[in-house]
C-alpha positions in Angstrom: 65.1 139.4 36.6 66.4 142.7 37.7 67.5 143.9 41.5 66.6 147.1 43.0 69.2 148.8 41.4 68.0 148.0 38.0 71.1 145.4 37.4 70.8 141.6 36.7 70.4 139.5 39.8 73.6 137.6 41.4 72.6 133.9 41.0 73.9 131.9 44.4 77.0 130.2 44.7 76.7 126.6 44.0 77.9 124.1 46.5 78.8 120.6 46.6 78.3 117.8 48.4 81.9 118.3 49.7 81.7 121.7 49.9 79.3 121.7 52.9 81.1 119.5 54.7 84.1 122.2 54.6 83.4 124.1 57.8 83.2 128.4 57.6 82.3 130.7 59.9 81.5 134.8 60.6 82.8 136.6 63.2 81.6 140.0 64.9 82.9 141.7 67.7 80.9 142.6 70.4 79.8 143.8 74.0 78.2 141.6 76.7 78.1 144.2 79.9 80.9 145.8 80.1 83.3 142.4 78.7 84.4 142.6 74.8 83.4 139.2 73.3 83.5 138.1 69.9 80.4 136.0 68.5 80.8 133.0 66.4 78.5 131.9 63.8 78.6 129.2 61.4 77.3 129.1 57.7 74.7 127.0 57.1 73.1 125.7 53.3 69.9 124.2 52.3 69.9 121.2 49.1 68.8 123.7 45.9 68.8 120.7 43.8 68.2 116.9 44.6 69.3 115.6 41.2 72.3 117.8 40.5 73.1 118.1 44.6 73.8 121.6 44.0 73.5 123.6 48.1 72.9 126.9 48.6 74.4 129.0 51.5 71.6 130.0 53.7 71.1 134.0 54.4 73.8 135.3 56.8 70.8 137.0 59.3 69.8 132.9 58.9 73.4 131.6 60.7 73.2 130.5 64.1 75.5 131.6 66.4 77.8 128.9 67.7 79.6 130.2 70.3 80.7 133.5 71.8 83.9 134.0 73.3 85.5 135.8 76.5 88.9 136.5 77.8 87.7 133.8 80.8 84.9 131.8 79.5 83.8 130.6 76.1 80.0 130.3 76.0 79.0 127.5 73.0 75.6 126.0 71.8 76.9 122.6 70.2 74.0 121.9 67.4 75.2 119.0 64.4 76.7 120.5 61.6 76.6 117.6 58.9 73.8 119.1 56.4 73.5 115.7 54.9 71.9 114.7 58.1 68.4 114.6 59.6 69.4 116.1 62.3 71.5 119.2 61.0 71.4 122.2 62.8 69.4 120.3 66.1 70.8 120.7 69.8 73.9 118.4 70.1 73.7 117.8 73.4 69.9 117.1 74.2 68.1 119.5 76.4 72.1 121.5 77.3 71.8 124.2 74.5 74.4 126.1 76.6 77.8 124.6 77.4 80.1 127.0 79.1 84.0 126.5 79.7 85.4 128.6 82.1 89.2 128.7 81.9 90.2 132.2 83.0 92.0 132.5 79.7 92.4 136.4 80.0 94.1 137.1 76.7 93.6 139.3 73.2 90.6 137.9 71.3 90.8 137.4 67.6 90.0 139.4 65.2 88.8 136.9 62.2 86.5 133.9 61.6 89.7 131.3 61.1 91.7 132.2 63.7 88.1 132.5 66.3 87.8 128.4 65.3 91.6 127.7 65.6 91.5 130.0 69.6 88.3 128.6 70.8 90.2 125.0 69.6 93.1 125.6 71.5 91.3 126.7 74.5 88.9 123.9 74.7 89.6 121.0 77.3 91.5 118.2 75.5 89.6 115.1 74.7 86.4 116.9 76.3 85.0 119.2 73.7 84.0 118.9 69.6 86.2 121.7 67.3 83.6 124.3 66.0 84.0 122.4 63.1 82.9 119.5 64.6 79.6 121.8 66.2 81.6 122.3 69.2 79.8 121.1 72.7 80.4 117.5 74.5 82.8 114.7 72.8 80.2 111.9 71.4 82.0 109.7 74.1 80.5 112.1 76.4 76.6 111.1 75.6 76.1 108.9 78.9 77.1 112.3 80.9 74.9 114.9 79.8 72.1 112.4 78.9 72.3 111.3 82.4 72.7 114.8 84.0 69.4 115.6 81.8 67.3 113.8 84.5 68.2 116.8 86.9 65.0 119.0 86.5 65.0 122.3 85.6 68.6 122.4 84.3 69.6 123.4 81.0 72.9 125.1 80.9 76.1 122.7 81.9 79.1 124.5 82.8 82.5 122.9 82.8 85.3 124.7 84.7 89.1 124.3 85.7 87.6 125.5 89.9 87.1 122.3 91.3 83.3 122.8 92.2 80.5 121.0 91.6 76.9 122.0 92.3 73.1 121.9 90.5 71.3 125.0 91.4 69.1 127.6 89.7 68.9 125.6 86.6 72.8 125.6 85.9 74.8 122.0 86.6 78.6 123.0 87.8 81.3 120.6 86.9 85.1 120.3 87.2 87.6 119.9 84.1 89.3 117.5 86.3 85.9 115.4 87.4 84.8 115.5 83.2 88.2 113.9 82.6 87.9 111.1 85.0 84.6 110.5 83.4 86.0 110.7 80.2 88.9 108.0 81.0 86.3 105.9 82.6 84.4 105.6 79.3 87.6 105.0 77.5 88.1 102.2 79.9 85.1 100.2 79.9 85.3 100.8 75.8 88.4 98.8 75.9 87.2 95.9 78.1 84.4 95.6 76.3 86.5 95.3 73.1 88.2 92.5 74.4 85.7 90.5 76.0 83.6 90.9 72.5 87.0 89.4 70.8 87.5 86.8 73.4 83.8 85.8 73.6 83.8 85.5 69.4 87.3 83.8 69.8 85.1 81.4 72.3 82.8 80.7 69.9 85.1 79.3 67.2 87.2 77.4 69.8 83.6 75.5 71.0 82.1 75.2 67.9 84.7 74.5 65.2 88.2 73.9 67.3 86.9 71.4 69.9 85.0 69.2 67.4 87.9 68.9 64.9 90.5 68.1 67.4 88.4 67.4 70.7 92.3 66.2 72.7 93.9 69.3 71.7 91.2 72.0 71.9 89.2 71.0 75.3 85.6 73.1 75.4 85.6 76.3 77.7 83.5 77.2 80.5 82.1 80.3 79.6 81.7 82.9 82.5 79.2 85.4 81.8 80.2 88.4 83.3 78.9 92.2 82.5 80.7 94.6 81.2 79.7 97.1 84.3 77.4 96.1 87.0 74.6 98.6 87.6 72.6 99.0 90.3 69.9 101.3 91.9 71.4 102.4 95.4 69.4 105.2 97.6 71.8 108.4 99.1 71.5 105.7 102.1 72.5 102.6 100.5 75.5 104.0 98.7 77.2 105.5 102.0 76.4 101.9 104.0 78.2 100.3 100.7 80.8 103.0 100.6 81.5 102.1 104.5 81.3 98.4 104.1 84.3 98.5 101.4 86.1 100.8 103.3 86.2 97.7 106.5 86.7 94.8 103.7 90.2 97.1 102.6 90.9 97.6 106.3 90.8 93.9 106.7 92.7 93.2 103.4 95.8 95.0 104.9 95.3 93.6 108.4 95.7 90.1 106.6 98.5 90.6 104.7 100.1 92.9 107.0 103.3 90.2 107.5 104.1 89.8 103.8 103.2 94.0 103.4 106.2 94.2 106.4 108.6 92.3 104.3 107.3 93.3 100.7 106.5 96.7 101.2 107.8 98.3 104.3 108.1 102.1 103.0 104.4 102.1 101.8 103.6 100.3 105.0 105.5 103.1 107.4 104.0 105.8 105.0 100.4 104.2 105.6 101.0 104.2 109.3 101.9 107.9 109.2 99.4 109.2 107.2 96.4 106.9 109.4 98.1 108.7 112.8 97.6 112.4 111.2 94.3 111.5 110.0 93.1 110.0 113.6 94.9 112.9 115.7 93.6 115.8 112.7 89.7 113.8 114.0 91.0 113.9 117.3 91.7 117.8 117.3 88.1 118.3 115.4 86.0 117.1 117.9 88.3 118.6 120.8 87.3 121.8 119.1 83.9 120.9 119.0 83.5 120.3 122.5 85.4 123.7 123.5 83.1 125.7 121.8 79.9 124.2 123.8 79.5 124.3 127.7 79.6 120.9 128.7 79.8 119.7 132.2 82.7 117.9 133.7 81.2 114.4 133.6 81.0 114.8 130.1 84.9 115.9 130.4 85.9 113.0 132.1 84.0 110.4 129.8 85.8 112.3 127.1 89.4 112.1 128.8 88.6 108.4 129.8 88.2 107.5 125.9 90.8 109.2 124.4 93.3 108.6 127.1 96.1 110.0 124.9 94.7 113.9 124.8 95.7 113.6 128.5 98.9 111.9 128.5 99.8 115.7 127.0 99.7 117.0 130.5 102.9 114.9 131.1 106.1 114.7 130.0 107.0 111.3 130.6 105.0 108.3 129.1 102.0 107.4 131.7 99.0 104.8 131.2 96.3 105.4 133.4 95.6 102.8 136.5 91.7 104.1 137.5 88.9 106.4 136.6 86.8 107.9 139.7 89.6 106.0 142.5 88.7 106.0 146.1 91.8 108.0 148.2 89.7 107.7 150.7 86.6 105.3 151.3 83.1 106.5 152.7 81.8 106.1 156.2 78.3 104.3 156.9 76.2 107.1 155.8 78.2 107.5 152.6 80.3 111.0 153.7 83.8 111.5 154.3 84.4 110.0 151.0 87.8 111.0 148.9 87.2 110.0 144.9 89.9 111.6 142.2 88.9 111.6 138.5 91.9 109.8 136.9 95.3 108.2 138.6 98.0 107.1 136.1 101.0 105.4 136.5 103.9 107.2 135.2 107.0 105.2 133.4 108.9 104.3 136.6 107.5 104.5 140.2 105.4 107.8 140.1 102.1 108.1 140.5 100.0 110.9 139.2 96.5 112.3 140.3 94.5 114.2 137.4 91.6 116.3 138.7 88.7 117.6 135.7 87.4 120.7 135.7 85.3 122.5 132.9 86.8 124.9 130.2 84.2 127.5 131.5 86.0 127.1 134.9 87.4 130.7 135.8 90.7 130.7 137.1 91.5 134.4 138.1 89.0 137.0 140.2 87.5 139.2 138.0 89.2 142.2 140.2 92.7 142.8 141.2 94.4 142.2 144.8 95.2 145.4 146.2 96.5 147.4 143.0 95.7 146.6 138.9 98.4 143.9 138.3 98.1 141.3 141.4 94.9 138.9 140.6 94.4 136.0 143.0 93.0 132.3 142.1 89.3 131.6 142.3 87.6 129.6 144.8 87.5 126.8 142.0 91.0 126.4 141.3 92.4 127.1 144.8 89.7 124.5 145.9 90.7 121.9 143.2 94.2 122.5 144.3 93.3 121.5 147.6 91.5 119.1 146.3 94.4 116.5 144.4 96.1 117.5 147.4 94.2 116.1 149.9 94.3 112.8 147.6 97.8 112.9 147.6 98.1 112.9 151.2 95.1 110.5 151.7 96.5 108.0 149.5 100.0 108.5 151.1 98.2 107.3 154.7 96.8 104.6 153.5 99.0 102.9 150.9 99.4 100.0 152.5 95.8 99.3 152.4 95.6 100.4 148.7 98.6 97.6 147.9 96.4 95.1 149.4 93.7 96.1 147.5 95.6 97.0 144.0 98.5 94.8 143.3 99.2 96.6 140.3 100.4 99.4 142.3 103.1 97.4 143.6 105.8 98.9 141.5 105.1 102.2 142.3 106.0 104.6 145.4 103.8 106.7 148.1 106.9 108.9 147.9 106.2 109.7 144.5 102.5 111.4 143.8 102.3 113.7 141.3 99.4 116.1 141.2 97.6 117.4 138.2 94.3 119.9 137.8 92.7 120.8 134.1 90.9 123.4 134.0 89.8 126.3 132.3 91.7 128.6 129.8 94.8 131.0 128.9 93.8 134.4 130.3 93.8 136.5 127.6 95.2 140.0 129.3 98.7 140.5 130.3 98.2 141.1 133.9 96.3 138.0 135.0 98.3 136.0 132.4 101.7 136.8 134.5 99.5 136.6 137.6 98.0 132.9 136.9 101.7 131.7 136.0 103.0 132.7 138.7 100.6 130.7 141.3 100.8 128.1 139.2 104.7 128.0 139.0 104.3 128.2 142.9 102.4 125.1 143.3 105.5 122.6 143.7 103.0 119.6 143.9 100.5 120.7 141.7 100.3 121.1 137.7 97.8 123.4 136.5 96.9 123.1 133.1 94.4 124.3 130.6 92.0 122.6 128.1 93.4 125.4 125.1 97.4 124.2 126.2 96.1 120.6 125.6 94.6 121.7 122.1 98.1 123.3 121.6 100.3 119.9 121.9 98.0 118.4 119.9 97.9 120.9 117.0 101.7 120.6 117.2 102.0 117.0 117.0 99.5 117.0 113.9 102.2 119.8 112.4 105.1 117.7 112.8 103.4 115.0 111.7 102.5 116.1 108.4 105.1 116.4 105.7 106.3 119.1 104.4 105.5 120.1 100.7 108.1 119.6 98.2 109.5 122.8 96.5 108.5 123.4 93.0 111.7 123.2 91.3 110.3 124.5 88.0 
């Protein structure tokens, strides 16, 4: 049989059955966009002869590309490479003919077929990903993942990445290295517990059947406990978070149980623990004080807020307070109800000082919006001269009438009429230089009175989470 050239025609190379289990591959460079990339493809054979199992190499135009590689991705589309099996050449990883690993790698590409399989190799996540000989794609271990992740609709490329993201969106499935691994040890996990329990459930066996009947004193039956491997259950979005919050009480009680051996047995990881719930309460603390600062809310709402987190206010002092009442009475109403004198907070500070807290809004405006005779000279609004007043007048009422008050409140028994501190919150930093030196000084004027703002409240507690958080240790390497 002659070629078109007129010469005899090259008979194929024959192949073994070992031969086409001996991976080899073609490599061309080429351009996706503006990225060089280098495509991957692997040489495939068909059986030429049953009886003699002589394989053919298939075409080269007939190779299907495995994988194609980037400086920060490789791009692969696992199929099974074993030609003495049914399924050669079919998807290895169900209906995820695209696996991508993003790794950033941003180095020279190779230049040859060998050294392509040996780079995309050494790139691949450990323990993750096939070698190209192998087919490349998802670790058989893997199976439970991606056939799992198949019941997303719509999605048929998986990406696996070193960003910690994960997301399912315009037919792509996102996932962390770091999330595949935990998976991966998981598996590994329940592989080896199930190992066991197989060998101790056949080691049952003999003891019951054989051990127990030839020497019944000695070997005394066992009660078999049936217990799965891994419970599995259905749970709704729902369910899981009112199961997720249910553990999270039974651990809280756990550690409230045992917190007098933890003391004894563990008093480091105890302190730690303490620490670390503190900074998480006072980091909630500070999100929901920001919250409120960014919506108008009225002063009620303010006080209600200051009455349940009592220790947002005790910022305002400087020595350790608790507080005595919410809405006091300096001074009781007549018959028709007017004439009335009722403060928002009074606290007891350590010693015998007392200290009326008056609540105004964020919103309230503590400057006129014009300057006093001049540009630099901007007097207190009617709101914060009038709260001033205000605490005042409770100062003074509750000065008159202590007696009455002891009579009424025996807790205030330690404490002194002599000794009534006044406090007013209210409203915000000013922002420009002039009214900023003008609102200090009233402020620093008022010897009875401190005026403080719901943004220098945020500020102590923003510091406190600061010092309460440790510092980062340097990376010595």
């Amino acid at each position: 049989m002659a070629n078109g050239t007129g010469g005899a025609a090259v008979a194929p190379q024959p192949f073994s059955d070992g031969d086409v289990l001996e991976a080899s591959f073609h490599l061309e460079a080429a351009t996706e966009g503006t990225e060089p990339a280098r495509k991957l493809f692997l040489r495939t054979y068909r059986l030429a002869n049953a009886q003699t199992r002589t394989w053919h190499e298939m075409p080269k135009e007939d190779w299907p590309l495995l994988a194609t590689i980037f400086p920060n991705k490789i791009i692969m589309r696992p199929i099974h490479v074993n030609p003495h099996a049914q399924r050669y050449l079919t998807p290895k990883n169900g209906r995820f003919t695209t696996v991508i690993y993003v790794d950033d790698y941003d180095d020279k590409l190779p230049d040859d077929a060998e050294a392509a399989a040996s780079h995309i190799e050494l790139r691949l996540a450990w323990g993750i990903f096939d070698p190209p000989g192998n087919g490349l794609g998802l670790n058989k271990h893997l199976d439970p993942m991606w056939q799992s992740l198949s019941r997303i609709q719509g999605a048929d490329d998986l990406v696996i990445s070193r960003h910690p993201e994960m997301h399912a969106k315009d037919g792509v499935i996102s996932i962390s290295t770091q999330e595949v691994d935990k998976l991966r040890r998981a598996f590994n996990r329940v592989t080896t517990n199930g190992r066991k329990l197989i060998r101790q459930t056949k080691q049952g066996i003999v003891h019951d059947d054989l051990l127990t009947r030839l020497d019944p004193e000695r070997f005394r039956r066992i009660v078999q406990v049936k217990t799965p491997l891994v419970e599995v259950r259905r749970e709704s979005a729902k369910q899981a978070a009112a199961r997720e919050r249910a553990e999270r009480r039974s651990n809280v009680q756990a550690v409230r149980k045992q917190l007098g051996e933890l003391v004894t047995e563990a008093p480091q990881e105890l302190m730690t623990l303490h620490a670390e719930i503190e900074r998480v309460t006072l980091a909630k603390m500070i999100e929901a004080f920001k919250a409120k600062l960014a919506g108008k809310l009225t002063e009620p709402h303010w006080q209600t807020f200051f009455e349940q987190n009592k220790f947002v206010l005790s910022l305002a002092f400087a020595r350790p307070v608790e507080l005595t009442h919410t809405q006091f009475h300096a001074k009781g109403s007549t018959l028709t109800g007017a004439g009335a004198q009722i403060g928002d907070f009074l606290f007891k500070e350590y010693g015998q000082a007392l200290a009326i807290v008056e609540i105004k809004t964020p919103e309230t405006a503590l400057l006129q919006g014009t300057a006093y005779r001049g540009q630099e000279v901007f007097g207190p609004t009617s709101d914060l001269s009038g709260a001033v007043t205000q605490v005042l007048f409770q100062q003074s009422e509750l000065r008159q009438r202590w007696m009455t008050h002891l009579n009424d409140t025996p807790a205030l028994r330690l404490s002194g009429a002599d000794v009534i501190k006044c406090v007013v919150v209210a409203g915000r930093i000013p922002t420009d230089p002039s009214k900023l030196r003008s609102f200090e000084v009233f402020r620093n004027a008022c010897r009875d009175v401190d005026i403080v703002t719901f943004d220098e409240l945020l500020a102590k507690l923003e510091f406190l989470e600061k010092q309460l958080t440790p510092e980062s240790e340097p990376d010595l390497f």
